[in-house]
Each structure stands twice: as structure tokens, then as C-alpha cells.
VOKEMAR-176444 format. One record per residue: z, x, y of N, C-alpha, C, O in turn. Coordinates in pm, whole numbers, plus 32768, in hexadecimal, padded with zeros to 4 digits. Layout:
N
+------+------+------+------+------+------+------+------+------+------+------+------+
:   nZ :   nX :   nY :  caZ :  caX :  caY :   cZ :   cX :   cY :   oZ :   oX :   oY :
+------+------+------+------+------+------+------+------+------+------+------+------+
:    Z :    X :    Y :    Z :    X :    Y :    Z :    X :    Y :    Z :    X :    Y :
...
+------+------+------+------+------+------+------+------+------+------+------+------+
END
This chain:
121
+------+------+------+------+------+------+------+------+------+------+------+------+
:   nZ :   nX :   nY :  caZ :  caX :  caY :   cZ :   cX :   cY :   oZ :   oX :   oY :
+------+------+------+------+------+------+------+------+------+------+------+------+
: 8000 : 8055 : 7F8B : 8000 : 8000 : 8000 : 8000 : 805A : 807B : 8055 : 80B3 : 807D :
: 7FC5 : 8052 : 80C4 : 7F77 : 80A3 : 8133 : 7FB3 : 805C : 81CE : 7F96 : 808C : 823C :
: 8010 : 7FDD : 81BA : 8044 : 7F99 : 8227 : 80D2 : 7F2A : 820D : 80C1 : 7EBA : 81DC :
: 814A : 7F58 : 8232 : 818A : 7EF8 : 8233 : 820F : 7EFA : 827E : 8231 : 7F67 : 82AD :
: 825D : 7E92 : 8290 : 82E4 : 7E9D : 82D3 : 8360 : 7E8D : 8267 : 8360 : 7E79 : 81ED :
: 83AD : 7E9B : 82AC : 843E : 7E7A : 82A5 : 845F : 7DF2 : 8282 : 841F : 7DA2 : 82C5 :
: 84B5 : 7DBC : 8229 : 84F2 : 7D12 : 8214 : 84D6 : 7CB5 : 8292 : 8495 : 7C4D : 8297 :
: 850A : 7CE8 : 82DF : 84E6 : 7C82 : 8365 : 8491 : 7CA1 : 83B3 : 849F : 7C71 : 8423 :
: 8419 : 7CF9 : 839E : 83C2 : 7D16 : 83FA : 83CE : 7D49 : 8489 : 837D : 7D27 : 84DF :
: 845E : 7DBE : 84A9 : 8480 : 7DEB : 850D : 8432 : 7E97 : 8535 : 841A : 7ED2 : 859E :
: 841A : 7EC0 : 847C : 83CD : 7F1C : 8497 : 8341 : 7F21 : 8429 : 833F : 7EF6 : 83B6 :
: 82B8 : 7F74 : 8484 : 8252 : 7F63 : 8443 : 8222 : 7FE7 : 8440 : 8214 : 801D : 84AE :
: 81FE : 803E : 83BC : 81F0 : 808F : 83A1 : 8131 : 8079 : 8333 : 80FC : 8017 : 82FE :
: 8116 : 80D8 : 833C : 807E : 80FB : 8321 : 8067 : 819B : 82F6 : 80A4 : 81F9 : 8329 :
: 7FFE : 81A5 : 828A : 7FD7 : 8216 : 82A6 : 7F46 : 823A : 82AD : 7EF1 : 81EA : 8286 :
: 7F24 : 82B4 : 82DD : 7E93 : 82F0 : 832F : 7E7A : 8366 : 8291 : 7EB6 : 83C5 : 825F :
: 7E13 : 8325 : 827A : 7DBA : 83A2 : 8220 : 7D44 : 83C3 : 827B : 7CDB : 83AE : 823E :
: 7D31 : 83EB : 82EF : 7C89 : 83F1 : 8334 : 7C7D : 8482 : 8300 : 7CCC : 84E1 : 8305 :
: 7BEB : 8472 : 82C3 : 7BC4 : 84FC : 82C3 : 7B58 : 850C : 8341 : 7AE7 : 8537 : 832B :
: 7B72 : 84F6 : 838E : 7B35 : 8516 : 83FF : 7A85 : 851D : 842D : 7A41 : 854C : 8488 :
: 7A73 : 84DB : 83C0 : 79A8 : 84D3 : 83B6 : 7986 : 8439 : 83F6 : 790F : 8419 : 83F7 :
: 79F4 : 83CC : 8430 : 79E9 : 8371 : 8438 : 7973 : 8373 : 84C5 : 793A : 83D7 : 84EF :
: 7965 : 82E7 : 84F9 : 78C8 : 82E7 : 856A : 78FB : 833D : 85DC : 78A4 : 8380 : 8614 :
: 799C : 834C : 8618 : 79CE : 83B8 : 8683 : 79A6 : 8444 : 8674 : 799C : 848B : 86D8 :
: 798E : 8471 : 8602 : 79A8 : 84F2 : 85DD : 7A2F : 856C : 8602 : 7A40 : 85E4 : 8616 :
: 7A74 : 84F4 : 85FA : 7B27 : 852E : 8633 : 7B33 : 8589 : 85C2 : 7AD4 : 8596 : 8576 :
: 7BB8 : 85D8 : 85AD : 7BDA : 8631 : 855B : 7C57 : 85D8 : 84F5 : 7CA6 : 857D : 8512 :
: 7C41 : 8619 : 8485 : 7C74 : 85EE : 8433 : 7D24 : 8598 : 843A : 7D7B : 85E3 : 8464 :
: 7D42 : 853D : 8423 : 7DB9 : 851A : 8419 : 7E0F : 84D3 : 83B4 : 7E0B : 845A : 839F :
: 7E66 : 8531 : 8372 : 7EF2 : 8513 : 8323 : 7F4D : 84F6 : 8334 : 7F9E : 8552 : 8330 :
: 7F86 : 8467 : 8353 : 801E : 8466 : 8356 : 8042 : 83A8 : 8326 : 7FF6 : 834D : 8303 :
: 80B7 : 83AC : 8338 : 8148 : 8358 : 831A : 8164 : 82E7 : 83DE : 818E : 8316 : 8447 :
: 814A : 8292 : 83CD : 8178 : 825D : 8459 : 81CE : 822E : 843E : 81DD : 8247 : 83C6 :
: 824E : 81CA : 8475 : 827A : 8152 : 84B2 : 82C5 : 8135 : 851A : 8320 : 817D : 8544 :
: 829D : 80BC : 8550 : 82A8 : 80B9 : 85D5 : 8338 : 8039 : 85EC : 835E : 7FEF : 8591 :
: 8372 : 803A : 8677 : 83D9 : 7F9A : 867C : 838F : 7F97 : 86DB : 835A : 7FF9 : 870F :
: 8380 : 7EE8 : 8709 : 833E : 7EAE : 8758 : 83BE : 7EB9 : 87EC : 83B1 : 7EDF : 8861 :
: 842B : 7E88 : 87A2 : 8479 : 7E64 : 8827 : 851E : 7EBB : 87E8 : 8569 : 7E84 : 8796 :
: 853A : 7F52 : 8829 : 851D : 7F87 : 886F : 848B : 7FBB : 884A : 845E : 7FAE : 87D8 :
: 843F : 7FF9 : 88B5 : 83A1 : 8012 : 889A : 83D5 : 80C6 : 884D : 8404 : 8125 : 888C :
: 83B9 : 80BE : 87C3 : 83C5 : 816E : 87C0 : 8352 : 8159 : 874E : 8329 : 80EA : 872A :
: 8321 : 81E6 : 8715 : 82C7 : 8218 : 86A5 : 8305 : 828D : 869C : 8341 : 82D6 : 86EB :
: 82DF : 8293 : 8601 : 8313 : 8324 : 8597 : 8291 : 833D : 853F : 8258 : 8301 : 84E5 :
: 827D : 83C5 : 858F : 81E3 : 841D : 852A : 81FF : 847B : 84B1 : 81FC : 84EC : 84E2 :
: 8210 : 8482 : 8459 : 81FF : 84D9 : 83EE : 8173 : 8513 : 83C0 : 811E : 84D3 : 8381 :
: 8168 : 8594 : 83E9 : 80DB : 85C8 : 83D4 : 80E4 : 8605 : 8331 : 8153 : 861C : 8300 :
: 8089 : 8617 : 82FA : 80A2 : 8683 : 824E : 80DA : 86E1 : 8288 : 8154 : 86EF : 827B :
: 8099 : 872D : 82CC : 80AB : 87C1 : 82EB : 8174 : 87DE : 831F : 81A6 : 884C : 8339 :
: 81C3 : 874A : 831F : 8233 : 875B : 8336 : 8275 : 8732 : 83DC : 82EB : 872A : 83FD :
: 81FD : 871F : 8430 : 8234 : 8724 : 84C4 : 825A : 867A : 84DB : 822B : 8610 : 84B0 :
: 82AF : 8699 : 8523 : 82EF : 85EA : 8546 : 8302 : 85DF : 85D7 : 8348 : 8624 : 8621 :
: 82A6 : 8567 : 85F6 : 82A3 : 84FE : 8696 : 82F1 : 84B3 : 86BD : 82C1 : 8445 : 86A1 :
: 834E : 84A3 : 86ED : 83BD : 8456 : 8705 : 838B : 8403 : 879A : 83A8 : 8444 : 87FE :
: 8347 : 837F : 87B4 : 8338 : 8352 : 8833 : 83AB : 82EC : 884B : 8403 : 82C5 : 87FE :
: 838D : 82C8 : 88D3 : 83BE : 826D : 88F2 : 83A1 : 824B : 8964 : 83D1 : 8288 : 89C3 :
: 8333 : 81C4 : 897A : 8304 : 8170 : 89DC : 8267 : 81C1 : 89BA : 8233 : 81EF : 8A1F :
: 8231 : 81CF : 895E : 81D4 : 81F2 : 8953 : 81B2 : 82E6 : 8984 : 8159 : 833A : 8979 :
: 8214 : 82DF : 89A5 : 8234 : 8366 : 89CF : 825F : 83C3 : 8995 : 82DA : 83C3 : 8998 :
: 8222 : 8439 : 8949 : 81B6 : 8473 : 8980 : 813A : 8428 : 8916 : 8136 : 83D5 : 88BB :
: 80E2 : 847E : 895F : 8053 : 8469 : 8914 : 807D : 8499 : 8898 : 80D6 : 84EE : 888D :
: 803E : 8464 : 8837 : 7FE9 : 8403 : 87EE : 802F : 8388 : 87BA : 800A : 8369 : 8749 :
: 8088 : 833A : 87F0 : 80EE : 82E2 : 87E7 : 80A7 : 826E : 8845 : 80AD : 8284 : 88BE :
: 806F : 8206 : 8821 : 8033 : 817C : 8847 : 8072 : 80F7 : 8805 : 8059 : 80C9 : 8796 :
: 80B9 : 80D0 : 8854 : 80FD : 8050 : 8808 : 8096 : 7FF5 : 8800 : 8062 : 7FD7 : 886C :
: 806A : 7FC3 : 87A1 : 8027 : 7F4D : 8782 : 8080 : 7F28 : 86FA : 80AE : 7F72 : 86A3 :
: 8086 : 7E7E : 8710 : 80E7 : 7E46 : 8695 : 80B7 : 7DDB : 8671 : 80C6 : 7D76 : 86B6 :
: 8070 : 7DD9 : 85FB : 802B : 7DA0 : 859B : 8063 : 7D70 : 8535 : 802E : 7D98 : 84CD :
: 80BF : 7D26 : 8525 : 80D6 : 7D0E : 8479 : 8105 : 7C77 : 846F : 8170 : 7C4A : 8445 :
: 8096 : 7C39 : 84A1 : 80AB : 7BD0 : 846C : 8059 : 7BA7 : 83D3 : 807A : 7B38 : 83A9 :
: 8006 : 7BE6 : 838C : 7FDA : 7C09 : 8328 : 7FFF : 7C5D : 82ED : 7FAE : 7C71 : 8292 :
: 805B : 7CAB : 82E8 : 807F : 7D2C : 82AD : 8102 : 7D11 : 8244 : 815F : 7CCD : 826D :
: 8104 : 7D45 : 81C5 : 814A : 7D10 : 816A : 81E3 : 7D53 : 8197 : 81E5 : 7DBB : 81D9 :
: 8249 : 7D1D : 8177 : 82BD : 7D35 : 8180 : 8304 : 7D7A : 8110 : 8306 : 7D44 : 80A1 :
: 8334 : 7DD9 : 8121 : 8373 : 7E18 : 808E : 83FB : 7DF1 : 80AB : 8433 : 7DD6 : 8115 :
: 8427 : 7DF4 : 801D : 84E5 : 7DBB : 8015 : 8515 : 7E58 : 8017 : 84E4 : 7EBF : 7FE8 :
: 85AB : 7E34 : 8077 : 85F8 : 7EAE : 8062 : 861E : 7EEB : 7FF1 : 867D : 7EC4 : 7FAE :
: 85D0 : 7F5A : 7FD0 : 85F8 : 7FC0 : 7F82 : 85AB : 7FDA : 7F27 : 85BA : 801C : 7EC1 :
: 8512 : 7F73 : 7F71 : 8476 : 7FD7 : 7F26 : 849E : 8041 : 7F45 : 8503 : 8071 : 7F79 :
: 8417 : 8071 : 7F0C : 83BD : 80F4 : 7F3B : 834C : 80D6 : 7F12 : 8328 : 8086 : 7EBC :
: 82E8 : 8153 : 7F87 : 8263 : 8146 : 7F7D : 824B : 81D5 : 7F9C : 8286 : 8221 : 7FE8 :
: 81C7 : 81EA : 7F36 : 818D : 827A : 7F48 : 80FF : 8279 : 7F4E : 80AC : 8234 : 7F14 :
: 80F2 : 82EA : 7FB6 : 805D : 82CB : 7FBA : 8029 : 833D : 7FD7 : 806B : 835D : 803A :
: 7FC2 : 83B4 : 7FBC : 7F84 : 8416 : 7FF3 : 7FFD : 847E : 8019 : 8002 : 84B4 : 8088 :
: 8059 : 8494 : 7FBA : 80B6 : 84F8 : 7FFC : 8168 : 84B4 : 8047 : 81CE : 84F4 : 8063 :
: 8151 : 8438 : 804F : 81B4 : 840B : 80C8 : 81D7 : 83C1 : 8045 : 8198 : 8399 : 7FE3 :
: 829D : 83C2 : 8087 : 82BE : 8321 : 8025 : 833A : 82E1 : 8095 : 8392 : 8322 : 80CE :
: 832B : 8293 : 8099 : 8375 : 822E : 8112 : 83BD : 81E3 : 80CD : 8383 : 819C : 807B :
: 8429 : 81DC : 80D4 : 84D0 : 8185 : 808C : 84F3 : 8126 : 80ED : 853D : 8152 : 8144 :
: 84CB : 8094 : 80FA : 8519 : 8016 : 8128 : 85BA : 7FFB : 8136 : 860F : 7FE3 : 80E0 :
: 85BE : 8002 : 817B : 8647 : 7FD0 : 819C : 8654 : 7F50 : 81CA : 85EE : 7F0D : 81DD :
: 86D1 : 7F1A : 81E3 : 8691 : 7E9D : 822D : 8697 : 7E8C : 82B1 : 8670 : 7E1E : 82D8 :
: 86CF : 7EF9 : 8327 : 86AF : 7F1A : 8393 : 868C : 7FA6 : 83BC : 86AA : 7FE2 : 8423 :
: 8640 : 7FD2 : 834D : 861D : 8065 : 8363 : 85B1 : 8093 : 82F3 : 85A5 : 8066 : 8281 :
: 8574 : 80E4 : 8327 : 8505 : 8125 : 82CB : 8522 : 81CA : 82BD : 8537 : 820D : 8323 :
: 8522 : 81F4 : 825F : 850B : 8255 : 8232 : 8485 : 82BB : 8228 : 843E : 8276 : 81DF :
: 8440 : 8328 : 8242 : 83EB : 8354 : 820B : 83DE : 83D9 : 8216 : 83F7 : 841A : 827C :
: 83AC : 840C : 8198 : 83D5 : 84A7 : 8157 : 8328 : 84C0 : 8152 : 82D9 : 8464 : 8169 :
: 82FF : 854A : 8131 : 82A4 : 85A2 : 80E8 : 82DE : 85AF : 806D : 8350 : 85DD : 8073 :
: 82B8 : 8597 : 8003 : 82CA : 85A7 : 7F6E : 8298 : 862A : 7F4A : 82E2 : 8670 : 7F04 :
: 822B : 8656 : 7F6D : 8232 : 86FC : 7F32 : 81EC : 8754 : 7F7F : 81D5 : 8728 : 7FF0 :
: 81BE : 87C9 : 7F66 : 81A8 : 882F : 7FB0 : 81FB : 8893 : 8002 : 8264 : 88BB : 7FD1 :
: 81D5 : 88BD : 807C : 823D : 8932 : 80B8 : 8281 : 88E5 : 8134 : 82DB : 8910 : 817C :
: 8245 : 8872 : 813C : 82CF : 8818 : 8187 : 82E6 : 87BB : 8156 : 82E5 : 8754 : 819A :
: 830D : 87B3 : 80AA : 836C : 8762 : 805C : 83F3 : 8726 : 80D3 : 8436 : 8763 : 8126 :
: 83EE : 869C : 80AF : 8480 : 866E : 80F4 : 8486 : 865B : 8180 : 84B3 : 85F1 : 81AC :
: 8457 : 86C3 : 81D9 : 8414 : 869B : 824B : 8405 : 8605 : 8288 : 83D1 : 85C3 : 822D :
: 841C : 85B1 : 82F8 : 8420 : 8536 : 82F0 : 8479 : 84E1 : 834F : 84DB : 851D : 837D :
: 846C : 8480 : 836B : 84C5 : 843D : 83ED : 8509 : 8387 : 8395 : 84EF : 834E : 832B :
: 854C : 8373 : 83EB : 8590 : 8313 : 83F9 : 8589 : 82D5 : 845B : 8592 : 8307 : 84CC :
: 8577 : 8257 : 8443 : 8540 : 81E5 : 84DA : 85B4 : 8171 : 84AF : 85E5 : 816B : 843E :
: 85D9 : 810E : 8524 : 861B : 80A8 : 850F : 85ED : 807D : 8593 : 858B : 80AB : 85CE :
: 8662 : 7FF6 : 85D1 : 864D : 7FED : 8640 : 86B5 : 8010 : 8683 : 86C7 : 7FC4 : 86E2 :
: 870C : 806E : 8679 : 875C : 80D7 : 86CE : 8758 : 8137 : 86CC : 87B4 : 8182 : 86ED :
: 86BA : 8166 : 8692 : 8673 : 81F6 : 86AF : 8644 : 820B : 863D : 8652 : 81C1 : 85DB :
: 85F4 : 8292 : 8642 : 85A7 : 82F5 : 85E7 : 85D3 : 833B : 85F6 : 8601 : 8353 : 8666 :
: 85E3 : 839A : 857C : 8607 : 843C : 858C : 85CE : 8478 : 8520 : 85A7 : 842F : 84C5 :
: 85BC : 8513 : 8515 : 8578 : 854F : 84F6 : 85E4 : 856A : 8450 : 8656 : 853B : 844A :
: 85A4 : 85BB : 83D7 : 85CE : 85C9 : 8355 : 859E : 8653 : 832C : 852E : 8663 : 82FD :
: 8604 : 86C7 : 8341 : 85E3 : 874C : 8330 : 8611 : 8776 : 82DC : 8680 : 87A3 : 82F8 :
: 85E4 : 878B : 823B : 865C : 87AA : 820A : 8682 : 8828 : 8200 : 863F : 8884 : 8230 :
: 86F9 : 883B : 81BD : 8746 : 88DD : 81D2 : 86E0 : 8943 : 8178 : 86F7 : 89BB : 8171 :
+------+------+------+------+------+------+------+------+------+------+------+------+
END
């Protein structure tokens, strides 16, 4: 599953496989999103390990758009894996890690009284 939220639909998370050949000819992009609508924040998880922490759309590459009125709802205490990423439901919080490579574990935490970053020791 490539798109979904939280039990109550407070947060909406997605992920990006672009290999970058699309009609833009932008450069390639890997990562882990999810975003809260109200407070406005987003959390980026790239493969390569680097993490975006916005809030109000700030900094770039952080665009609030909130879409899920079609988007399936996972119960607290799925998980979902996809291309590297696995994201753990909570029921006011999301989870999401890198599962392997050289930034194994790597990964943030979103709710709606913030995001923070997941470094491990």
C-alpha cells in the first residue's frame, strides 16, 4: 500500500518510488512522507537516511496538500512496507523506519504534537 492514514485520519502518509524518467525530467526520488493537516507539519524520510522535519509547509520540499478522503485507514498497530520503508500505526502517531541498508532504523515520528527525527545509537 503506497497511501494511507492513521485510525482517525489525523495523519496521511505516502510513499515516492520516482525514478526520475517521468514527463519533468526531475531527478530521481525516494522517500517515506506524512503529513497533519491541522497543526500544518510534514516528515521526509529519504533511503539514503536524511530527515525533513517541516512545519507550515517550511522548508522546501514540504507542501501541505491533504487528500484522504479516499485513502484507506490502517488500525493501530499495522504496519506497512514498501520499497525499503516500514511505517507502524499508532492511533495518534505514525511511525517510520528504513528497514535495511547503511541507514537501517533511520526515521521520524509524526503525531499532532510534533515530528521528530529517529537516530539510532
Amino acid at each position: 500500500m503506497d497511501d494511507f492514514t492513521n485510525p482517525d485520519k489525523t495523519i496521511h502518509c505516502f510513499f515516492v518510488d520516482d525514478p526520475g524518467t517521468g514527463p519533468n525530467g526531475g531527478p530521481a526520488q525516494h522517500f517515506a512522507s506524512c503529513r497533519t493537516e491541522t497543526p500544518s507539519q510534514d516528515a521526509l524520510l529519504f533511503y539514503d537516511g536524511r530527515v525533513i522535519l517541516c512545519r507550515d509547509g517550511v522548508p522546501f520540499p514540504c507542501i501541505q496538500q491533504w487528500y484522504v478522503e479516499n485513502t484507506h485507514a490502517l488500525a493501530a498497530g499495522q504496519r506497512t512496507r514498501l520499497q525499503g520503508f516500514e511505517c507502524l500505526v499508532e492511533a495518534a502517531a505514525v511511525t517510520c523506519t528504513i528497514v535495511s541498508g547503511a541507514a537501517k532504523g533511520r526515521g521520524f515520528t509524526i503525531s499532532l504534537a510534533g515530528a521528530s527525527e529517529i537516530v539510532p545509537p
